[in-house]
N, C-alpha and C positions, 0 to 999 in steps of 0.2 A: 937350682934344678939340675939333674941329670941329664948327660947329653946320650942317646940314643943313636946308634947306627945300626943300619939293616940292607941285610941283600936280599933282592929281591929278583925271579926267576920269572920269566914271561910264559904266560899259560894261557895270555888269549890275542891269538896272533893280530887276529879283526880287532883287536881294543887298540892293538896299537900302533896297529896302520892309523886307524882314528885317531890319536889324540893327536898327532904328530903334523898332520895335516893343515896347512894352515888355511884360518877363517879369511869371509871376504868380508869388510861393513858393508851390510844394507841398510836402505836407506830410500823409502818410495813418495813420489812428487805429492800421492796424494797427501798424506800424513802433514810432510812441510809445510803444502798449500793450506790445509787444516788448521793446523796449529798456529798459524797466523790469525787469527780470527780470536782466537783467547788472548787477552790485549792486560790479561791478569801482569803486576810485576814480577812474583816469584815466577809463576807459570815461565814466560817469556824468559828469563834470565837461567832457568835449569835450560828450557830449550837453545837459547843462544851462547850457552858454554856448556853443551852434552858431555861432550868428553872431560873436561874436570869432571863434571857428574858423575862420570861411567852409565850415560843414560841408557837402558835399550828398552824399547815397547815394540810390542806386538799387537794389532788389532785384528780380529777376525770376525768377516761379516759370515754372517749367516744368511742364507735364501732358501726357499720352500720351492719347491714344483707343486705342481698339482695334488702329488700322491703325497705331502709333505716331508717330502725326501731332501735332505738339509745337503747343500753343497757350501761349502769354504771357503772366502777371498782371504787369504793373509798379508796384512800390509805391515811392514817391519821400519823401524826407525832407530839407526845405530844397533842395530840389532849385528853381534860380532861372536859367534863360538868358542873364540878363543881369547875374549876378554871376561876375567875369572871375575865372578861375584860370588859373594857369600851365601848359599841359598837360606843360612838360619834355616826357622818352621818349615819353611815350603818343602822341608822333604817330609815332612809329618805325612805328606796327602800319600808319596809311594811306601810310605812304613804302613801306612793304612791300609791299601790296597792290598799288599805283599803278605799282611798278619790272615786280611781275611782268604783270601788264595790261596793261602798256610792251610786253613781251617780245612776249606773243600777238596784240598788234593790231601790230607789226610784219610780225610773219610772212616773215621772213628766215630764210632754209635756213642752216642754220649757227649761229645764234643763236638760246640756249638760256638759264635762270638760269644754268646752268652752265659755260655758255661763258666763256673770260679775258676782261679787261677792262685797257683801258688808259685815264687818265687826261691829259689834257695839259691845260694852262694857256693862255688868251688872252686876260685882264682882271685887271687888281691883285689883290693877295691869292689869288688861286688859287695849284692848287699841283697838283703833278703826280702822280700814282701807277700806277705801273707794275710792281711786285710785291709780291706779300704772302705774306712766311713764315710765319705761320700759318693756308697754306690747303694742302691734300693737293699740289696743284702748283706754289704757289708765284707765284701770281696771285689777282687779286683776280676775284669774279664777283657777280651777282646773291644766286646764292645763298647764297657765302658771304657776303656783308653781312647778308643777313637773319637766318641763323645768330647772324652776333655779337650784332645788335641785339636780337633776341630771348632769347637765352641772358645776355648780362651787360649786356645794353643799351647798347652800345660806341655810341659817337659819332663816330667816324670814318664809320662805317658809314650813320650815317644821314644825313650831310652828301654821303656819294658819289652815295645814293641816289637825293639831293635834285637832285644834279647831272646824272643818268640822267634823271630825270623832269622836269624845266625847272621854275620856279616856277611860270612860265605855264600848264603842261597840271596841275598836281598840283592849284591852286587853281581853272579851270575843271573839272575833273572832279569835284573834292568839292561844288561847288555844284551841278554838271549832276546828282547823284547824289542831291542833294536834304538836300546841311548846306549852306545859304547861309549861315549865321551864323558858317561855320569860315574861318579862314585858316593858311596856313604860310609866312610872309614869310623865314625864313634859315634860313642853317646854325647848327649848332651849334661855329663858329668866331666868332672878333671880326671882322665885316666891317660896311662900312657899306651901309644900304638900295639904297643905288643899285648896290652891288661884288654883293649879294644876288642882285640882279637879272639879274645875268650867271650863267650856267653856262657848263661847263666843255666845252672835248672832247672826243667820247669814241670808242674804236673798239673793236672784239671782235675778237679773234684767235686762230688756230688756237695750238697749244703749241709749234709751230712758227715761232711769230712769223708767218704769214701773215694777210695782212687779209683779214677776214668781209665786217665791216659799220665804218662811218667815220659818226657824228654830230656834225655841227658844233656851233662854240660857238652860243649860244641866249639872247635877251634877252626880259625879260616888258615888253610896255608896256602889259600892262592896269591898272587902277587898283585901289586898296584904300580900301576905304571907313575912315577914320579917324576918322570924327566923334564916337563914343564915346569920349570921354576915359578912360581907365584907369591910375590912379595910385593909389599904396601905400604905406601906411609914415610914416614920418615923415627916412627920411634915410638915404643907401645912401651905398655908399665906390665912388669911377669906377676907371678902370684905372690910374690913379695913385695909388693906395691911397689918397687925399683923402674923405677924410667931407664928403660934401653935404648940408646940410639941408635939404632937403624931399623930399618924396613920391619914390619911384621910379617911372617912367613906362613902361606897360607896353602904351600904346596901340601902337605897330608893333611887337610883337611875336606869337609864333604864338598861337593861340586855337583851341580844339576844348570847345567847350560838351560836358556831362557827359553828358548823352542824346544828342548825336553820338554823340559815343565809344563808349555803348555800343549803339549801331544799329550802328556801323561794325563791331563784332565782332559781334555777331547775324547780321549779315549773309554773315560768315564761314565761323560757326559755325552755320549754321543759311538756309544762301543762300534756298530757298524761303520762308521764314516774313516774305519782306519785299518792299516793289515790284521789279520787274524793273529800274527805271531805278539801286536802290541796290546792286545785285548787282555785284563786282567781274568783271571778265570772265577768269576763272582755268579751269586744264582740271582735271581729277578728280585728277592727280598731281600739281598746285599745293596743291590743297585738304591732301590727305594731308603734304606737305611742309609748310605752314601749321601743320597743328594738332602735327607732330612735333614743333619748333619752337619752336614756343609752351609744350608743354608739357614736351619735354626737359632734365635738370636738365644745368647745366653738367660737374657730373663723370663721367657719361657719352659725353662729348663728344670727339674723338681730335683732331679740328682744327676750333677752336683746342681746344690741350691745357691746359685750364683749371686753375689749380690747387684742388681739391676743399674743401681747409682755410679757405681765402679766398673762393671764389666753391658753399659747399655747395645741399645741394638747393631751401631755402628761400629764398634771395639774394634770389630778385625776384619769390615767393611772397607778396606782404606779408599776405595774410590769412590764412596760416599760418605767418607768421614771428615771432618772439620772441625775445628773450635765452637763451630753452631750448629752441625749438624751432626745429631745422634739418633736419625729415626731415615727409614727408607723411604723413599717415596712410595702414595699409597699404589699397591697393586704388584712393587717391586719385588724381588728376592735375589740374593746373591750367592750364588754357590762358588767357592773360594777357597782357598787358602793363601795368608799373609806368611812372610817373616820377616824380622829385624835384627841386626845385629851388627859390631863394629863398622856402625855406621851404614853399611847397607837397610835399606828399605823394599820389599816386594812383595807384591800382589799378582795373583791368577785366579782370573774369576770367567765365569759364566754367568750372563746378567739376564735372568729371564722379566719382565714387563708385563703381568697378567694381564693387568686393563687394557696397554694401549698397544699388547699383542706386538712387545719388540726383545728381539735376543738377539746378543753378539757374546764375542770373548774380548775382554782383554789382559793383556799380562805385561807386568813393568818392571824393571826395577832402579834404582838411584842411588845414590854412595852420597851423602852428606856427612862431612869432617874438613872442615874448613884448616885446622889448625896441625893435621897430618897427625897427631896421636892417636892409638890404638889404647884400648881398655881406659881409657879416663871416663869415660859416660860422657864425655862433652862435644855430642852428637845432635845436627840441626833439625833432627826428627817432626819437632814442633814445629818451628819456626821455615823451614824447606823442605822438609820431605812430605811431611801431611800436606800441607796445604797443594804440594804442586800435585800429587796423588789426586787429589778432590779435583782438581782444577781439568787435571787429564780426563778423570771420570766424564766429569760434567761434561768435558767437551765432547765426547764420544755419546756419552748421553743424551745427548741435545742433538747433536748429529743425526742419532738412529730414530730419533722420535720424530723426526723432520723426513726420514728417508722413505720414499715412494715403494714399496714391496708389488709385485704382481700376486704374489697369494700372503698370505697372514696366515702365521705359522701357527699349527694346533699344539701348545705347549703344555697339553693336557699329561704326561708321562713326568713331568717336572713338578708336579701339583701335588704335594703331599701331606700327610695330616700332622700337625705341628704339636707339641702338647700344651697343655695348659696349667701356669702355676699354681697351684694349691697352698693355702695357708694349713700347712699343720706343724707349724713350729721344727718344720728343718731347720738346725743350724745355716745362716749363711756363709758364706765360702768369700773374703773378701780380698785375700794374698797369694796369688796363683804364679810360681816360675816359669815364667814363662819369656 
C-alpha cells in the first residue's frame, strides 16, 4: 500500500481548543452499586476489567412532571472523551439526519427523501448508481438509504449518504451543532483520504427519468485536526492479508465520542429537551419517519424484503439480543442505532415500554479482542460482547420496571404505524454489508 502525507491548515479554532483538552473518567456510585446485583459471569468480568474492555455506558433516566415535560438524569460509568472507540454504524444515525436536513434546507420543488436518485462518478474509486431493486420503484432515494441503514445497518447506504451530504457540510454541521470533538472522514468502502474527500454527483429525477435537481461533484478543503494520535492492538493484517506488527492506526479515522452519540439521538428523540443550535432541522413527517425506522424490525419490512430467519427482530436490538432471545418484550420498542467493528461493539438506544409506560436511554460501548489482532475476524462478539450487552440491557431493564415514577409518561408521540409484510413474491434480501 501507498504511504500518504498531508498538511493540514486549522480552519476551526473551537474544534481545536476541543480535541486537545483533556477528558476526566466518570464514573457514578449509582451505576457501580447497580451493577453488582447482576451476578451474570461475562456481565461481572467486562465490569470487573472495564478498562481492558474500553467499557463506557451511559444511562439516562427519563421523568414526566405533570405537563409530561421529560427531564434528564445522566449516570455515566468509565465514561472518558478522550478514550477513542471505533464508532462503526453508529454514525449511520447523523449521516441520517444530516441527508434529511440536506433535503429541507434545499428546498427544491420536487425533491423529497422520496424522491429517485442517481449517482455518477467524477474521482477514482467512485462508482456509479443508478437503480436499486430493492426499493418499491426500483431507485434509490434518501429515504430508502435510511431504511436500510437503520433496519440491517447496510453500508452501501451510508457511504451514498455520505456522498449526498459532502464531507465538508456533514463535519462543519456536527461541530456548528456543538460535537467539536466528532469527525466522519470516509466511506465505508477502501478509499484513500484524499479519494474520501471527493464526493460524488448527484441528481434527482422524476420516475420518468426527468431531471429535478443536478448536484455537482464536491471536494472538502477543510482540515482535520489529527494531532491525537490513536493506535491499538498490537498487530492487524493490511489488504494483502500480511500481518503487521504493530499497533493499528485509528487516528484518520471517523470518531463520535460516546456523549455525542447520545445527545445526537436525545436530540432526535426528544428535540426540545436540548439547545436549539443541536436540533436537526427535520419537519414533524421526518421525525415520525425517524423513529419508524429506528424502531421497525426488519421482518416487517416489504422493501427491502428482508429475510426474517437471518435478519429477525432483535438483529440490531443489542440490549435485547441474546443466543435466546430474538423477540422484544411484549409492548416493547427500541429506537437505536448499533455498530460493530475491529472488535468494538455499540449501542444507543431509547427504550420506549408501551404497556408498562417505562422509557429511559441507554448507550454503551466495549472492545472485545482478547488476542490484540486487528482485521482477523477473531473478535468475542458472541461469546462477550452480545451476551454482556443483553445482560446490561436487562439490568437497566428490570431497574426501570421496578422504579417508582410520580407521573407515567404519555409516550403517545413514539407510537407509530409499523407495516405489515405482504406475500407477493418479493425476492428476499438474505446477505447484507453491513
Amino acid at each position: 500500500m501507498k504511504n500518504y502525507t498531508y498538511h493540514f491548515l486549522i480552519t476551526f479554532p473551537f474544534y481545536l481548543i476541543a480535541s486537545v483538552c483533556l477528558g476526566q473518567v466518570q464514573t457514578d456510585n449509582f451505576l457501580k452499586k447497580l451493577f453488582t446485583k447482576n451476578t451474570d459471569a461475562i456481565f461481572q468480568q467486562v465490569i470487573q476489567h472495564s478498562q481492558e474492555y474500553r467499557l463506557q455506558i451511559i444511562y439516562t433516566r427519563i421523568d414526566r412532571d405533570k405537563h409530561n415535560a421529560p427531564s434528564f438524569t445522566h449516570y455515566r460509568y468509565q465514561v472518558d472523551s478522550t478514550l477513542y472507540f471505533n464508532p462503526a454504524s453508529t454514525v449511520k444515525l447523523p449521516l441520517a439526519l444530516l441527508s434529511l436536513e440536506k433535503i429541507n434546507q434545499l428546498n427544491v420543488v420536487g425533491v423529497t427523501k422520496n424522491t429517485a436518485m442517481q449517482f455518477d462518478s467524477a474521482y477514482s474509486n467512485q462508482s456509479r448508481e443508478w437503480k436499486d431493486p430493492t426499493s418499491l420503484n426500483g431507485y434509490p432515494s434518501i429515504a430508502h438509504f435510511i431504511k436500510k441503514a437503520f433496519l440491517v445497518s447496510d453500508n452501501d447506504a451510508y457511504s451514498r449518504m455520505y456522498e449526498f451530504v459532502g464531507q465538508e457540510t456533514i463535519n462543519r454541521s456536527l461541530h456548528a451543532k456543538g460535537y467539536p470533538d466528532t469527525r466522519i472522514t470516509h466511506r465505508f468502502v477502501r478509499m484513500t483520504p484524499e479519494e474520501n474527500r471527493h464526493t460524488n454527483p448527484v441528481r434527482f429525477i422524476t420516475e420518468k427519468g426527468e431531471m429535478v435537481f443536478s448536484q455537482p461533484a464536491a471536494y472538502n478543503r477543510d482540515a482535520f485536526d489529527f494531532r491525537r494520535v490513536e493506535k491499538l492492538g498490537k498487530g492487524y493484517y493490511d489488504s494483502k492479508d500480511s500481518l503487521v506488527q504493530e499497533p493499528f492506526d485509528f487516528t484518520m479515522r471517523n470518531k463520535l465520542p460516546l456523549q455525542s452519540l447520545q445527545q445526537i439521538l436525545q436530540s432526535v428523540m426528544f428535540p426540545t429537551s436540548v439547545k436549539a443550535r443541536q436540533k436537526f432541522q427535520l419537519t414533524e413527517e421526518d421525525y415520525s419517519f425517524v423513529y419508524q425506522y429506528l424502531s421497525q424490525f426488519p421482518g416487517e419490512t416489504n422493501y427491502p424484503n428482508y429475510d426474517p430467519s437471518q435478519y429477525y427482530d432483535t438483529y440490531v436490538k443489542f440490549f435485547f439480543q441474546d443466543s435466546l432471545h430474538h423477540q422484544l418484550p411484549e409492548g416493547v420498542r427500541v429506537f437505536n442505532k448499533v455498530g460493530w467493528a475491529y472488535g468494538f461493539m455499540t449501542d444507543v438506544s431509547y427504550v420506549a415500554d408501551f404497556k408498562n409506560k417505562v422509557e429511559y436511554m441507554l448507550t454503551a460501548t466495549l472492545y472485545v479482542n482478547s488476542d490484540g489482532i486487528l482485521n482477523d475476524n477473531k473478535y468475542e462478539y458472541d461469546t462477550i460482547a452480545h451476551p454482556f450487552l443483553y445482560q446490561l440491557g436487562q439490568t437497566i431493564y428490570q431497574y426501570e420496571l421496578k422504579r417508582k415514577r410520580k407521573y407515567k409518561p404519555d409516550l403517545s408521540r413514539f407510537q407509530v404505524s409499523y407495516e405489515k409484510r405482504i406475500a407477493d413474491g418479493i425476492p428476499l434480501i438474505r446477505d447484507v454489508d453491513n
